[in-house]
N, C-alpha and C positions, 0 to 999 in steps of 0.2 A: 632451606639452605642447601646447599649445593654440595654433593659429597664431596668434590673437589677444597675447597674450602676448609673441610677439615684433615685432609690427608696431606697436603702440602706443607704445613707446619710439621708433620712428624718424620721428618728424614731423619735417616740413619744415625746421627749425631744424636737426634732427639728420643730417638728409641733407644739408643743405650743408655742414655742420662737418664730419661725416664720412662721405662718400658712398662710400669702399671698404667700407665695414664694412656702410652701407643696402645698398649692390649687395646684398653676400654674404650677407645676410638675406633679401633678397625673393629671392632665387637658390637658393638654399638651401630656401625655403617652396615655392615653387614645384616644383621637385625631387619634395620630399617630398608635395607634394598639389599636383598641377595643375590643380582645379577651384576655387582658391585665390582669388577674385576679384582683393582686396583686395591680394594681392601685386602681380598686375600692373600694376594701374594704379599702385601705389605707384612699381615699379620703371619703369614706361615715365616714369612724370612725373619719376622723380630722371635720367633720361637724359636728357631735353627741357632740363630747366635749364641744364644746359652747355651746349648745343647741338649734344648727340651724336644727332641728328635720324634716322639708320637705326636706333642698337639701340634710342632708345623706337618706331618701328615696327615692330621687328623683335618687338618686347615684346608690342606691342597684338596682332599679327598672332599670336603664340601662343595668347596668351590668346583669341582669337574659336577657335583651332583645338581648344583644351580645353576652350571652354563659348559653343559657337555660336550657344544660344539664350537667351546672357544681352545684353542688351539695353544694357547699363551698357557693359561690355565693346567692343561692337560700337560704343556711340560714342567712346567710346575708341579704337578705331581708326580710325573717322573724323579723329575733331580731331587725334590723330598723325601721318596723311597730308592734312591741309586746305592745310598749304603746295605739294603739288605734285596736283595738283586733275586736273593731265592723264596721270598714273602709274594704269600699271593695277592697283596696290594701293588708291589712294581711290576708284575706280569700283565696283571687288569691293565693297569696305567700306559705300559708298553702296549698293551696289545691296542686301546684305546686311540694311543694316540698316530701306532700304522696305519689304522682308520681313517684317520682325520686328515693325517699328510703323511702319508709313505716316505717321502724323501726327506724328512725331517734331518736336519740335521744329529741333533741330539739323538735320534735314533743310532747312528754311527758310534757315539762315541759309548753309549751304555754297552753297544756289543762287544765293542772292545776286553 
């Protein structure tokens, strides 16, 4: 079956309504294919909404370690750790992702 297939049913509506079942979907996708983008940023962002603030970094921080030179991903981990700016998880991440595109945008505004 096609990951796609199960990630399009769970937007945002349906991850609030029912976020045990999104977990277990992007948990699950993930599992089964780790170079999965699309799940993790799903899953890190349905953990930020509550403000379960380690597992969505705990999330983005996977996903840079299963596709380090996806770029989408790596700002994902950025904006996941941009609340604690002085953690040596957003320095990695920052430093990671001047690596990968210098001109990033999102690089700008963290410096800020």
């Amino acid at each position: 079956r096609d990951p796609v297939d199960k990630t399009v049913p769970r937007n945002l509506s349906t991850q609030q309504t029912h976020p045990a079942e999104s977990t277990q979907t992007y948990q699950e996708l993930i599992a089964s294919n780790p170079p999965y983008a699309q799940a993790y940023f799903n899953l890190a962002t349905l953990y930020k909404l509550p403000n379960t603030n380690t597992l969505a970094i705990d999330t983005a921080e996977k996903a840079v370690t299963n596709n380090p030179n996806n770029t989408v991903l790596n700002e994902l981990f950025v904006s996941m750790t941009m609340n604690e700016k002085d953690s040596p998880k957003f320095k990695a991440a920052v430093a990671k992702l001047e690596k990968l595109n210098p001109k990033d945008p999102l690089l700008t505004l963290v410096q800020q």
